[in-house]
C-alpha positions as CSV (number, residue, x, y, z in Angstrom):
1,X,110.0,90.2,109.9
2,X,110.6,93.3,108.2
3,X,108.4,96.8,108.1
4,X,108.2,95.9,104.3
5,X,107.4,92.3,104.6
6,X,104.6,93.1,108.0
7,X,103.2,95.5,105.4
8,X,103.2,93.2,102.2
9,X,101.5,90.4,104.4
10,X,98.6,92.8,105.4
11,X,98.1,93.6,101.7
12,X,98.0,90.3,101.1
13,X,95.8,89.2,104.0
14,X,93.2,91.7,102.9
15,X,93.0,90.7,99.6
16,X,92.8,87.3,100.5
17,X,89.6,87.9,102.5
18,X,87.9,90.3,100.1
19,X,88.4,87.8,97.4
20,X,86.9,85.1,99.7
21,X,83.6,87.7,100.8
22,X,83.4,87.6,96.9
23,X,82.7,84.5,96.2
24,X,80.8,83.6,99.0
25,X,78.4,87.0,97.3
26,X,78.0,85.2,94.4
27,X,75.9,82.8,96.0
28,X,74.5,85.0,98.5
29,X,74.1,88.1,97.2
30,X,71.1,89.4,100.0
31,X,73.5,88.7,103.2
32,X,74.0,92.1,104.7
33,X,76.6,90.6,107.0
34,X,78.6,89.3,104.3
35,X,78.4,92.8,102.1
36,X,79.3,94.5,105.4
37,X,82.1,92.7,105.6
38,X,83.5,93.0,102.3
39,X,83.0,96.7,102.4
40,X,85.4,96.4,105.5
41,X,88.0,94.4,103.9
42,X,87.8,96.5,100.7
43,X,88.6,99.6,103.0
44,X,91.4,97.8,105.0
45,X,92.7,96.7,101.9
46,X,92.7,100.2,100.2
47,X,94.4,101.8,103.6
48,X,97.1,98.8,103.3
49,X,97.9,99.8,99.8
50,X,98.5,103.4,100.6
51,X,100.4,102.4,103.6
52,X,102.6,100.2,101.8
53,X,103.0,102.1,98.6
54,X,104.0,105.4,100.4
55,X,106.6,103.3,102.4
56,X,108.2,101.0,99.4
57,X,106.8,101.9,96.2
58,X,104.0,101.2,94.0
59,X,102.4,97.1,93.9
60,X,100.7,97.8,90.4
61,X,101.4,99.8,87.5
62,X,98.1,101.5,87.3
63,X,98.7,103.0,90.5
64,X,99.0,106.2,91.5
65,X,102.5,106.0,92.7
66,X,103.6,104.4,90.0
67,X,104.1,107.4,88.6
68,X,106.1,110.9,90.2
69,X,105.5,113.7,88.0
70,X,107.1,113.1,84.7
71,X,109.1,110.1,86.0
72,X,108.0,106.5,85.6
73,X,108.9,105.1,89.0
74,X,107.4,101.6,88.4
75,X,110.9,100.5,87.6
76,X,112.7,101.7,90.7
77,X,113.4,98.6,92.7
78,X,113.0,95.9,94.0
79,X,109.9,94.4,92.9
80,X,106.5,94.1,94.9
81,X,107.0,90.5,94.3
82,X,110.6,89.8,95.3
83,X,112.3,89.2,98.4
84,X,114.2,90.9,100.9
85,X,117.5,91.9,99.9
């Protein structure tokens, strides 16, 4: 597996479990456990993002590195969601 790929599967593993803390919150919103834990995966999620965009490129276009100065970089290739060349 490539540094890319390693990198796009931790973003993905991340959100994945933050998503899941969220829903479980909606029915539980008082369990400290579960908010702690989302607050962890919201953070490792965040530092996966910055890792992976420095390295590769930006995942969305609202973020910051979607952008480099006045150059729209969104377009430079490949895409977040494509495979390895």
């Amino acid at each position: 597996m490539t540094d890319r790929a390693k990198l796009m599967r931790q973003v993905q593993n991340h959100a994945f479990a933050l998503n899941e803390a969220a829903l479980y919150l909606d029915g539980h919103p008082d369990n400290e456990k579960a908010i702690a834990y989302y607050n962890r995966q919201h953070n490792l999620l965040r530092q996966a993002v910055c890792e992976y965009e420095m390295a590769f490129g930006p995942l969305m276009q609202n973020s910051e590195a979607a952008t480099s100065g006045d150059r729209w970089t969104w377009v430079d290739g490949p895409w977040p969601w494509e495979g390895e060349n």
